[in-house]
N, C-alpha and C positions, 0 to 999 in steps of 0.2 A: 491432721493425723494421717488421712490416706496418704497426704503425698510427703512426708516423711518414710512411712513404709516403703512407698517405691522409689525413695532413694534410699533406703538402707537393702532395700532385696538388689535393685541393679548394683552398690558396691559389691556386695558379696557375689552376687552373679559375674562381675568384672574378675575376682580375685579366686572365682573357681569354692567359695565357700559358703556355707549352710549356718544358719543359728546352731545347728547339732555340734557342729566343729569348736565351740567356747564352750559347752556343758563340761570338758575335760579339764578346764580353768578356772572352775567355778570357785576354789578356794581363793587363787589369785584375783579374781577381778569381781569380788562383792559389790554392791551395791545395784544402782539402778539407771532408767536414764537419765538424762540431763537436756536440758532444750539446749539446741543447738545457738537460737538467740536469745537473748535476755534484753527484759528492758530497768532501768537503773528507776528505782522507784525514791525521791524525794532526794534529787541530784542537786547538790551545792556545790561551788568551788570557790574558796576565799586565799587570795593574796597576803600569805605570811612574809617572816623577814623573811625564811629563808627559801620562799620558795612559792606554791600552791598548798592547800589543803581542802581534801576532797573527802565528802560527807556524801553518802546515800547509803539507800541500806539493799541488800541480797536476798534471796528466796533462799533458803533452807539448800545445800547441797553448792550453791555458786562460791566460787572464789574471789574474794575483792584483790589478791594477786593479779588474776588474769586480766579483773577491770582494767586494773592502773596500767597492767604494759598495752592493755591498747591505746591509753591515752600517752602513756611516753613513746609511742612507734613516733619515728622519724618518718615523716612524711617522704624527703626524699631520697632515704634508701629504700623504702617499702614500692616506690614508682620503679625504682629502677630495676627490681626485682622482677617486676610483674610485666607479661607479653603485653606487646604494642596488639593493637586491634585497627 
């Protein structure tokens, strides 16, 4: 938990902003937070005709949207994307 705060106080420190600066958006962005990882609890993947089908289930608030585009990222366009080190 601390070190998620001090990477949400250094973005906001980076972008010159305060928690105060979203109290004015509070109708716009209801809710709460979200863990930034997730882990897939009771992860299956079975070979259909027409394809894969993927079975696991979410915490309350997670998207099984987001799950599946990380499993359909193209491995390499996402390499070519990212800086060499």
């Amino acid at each position: 938990a601390d070190q998620m705060l001090e990477f949400e106080q250094s973005f906001l420190t980076q972008y010159g902003l305060t928690p105060e600066d979203f109290c004015k958006f509070r109708k716009l962005t209801p809710g709460a937070r979200r863990p930034l990882l997730l882990w897939l609890e009771d992860l299956s993947v079975a070979e259909v005709d027409r394809g894969l089908q993927f079975q696991f289930d979410l915490p309350s608030g997670a998207y099984a949207t987001v799950v599946l585009r990380e499993f359909m990222k193209d491995v390499a366009t996402t390499t070519e994307n990212e800086p060499s080190t």
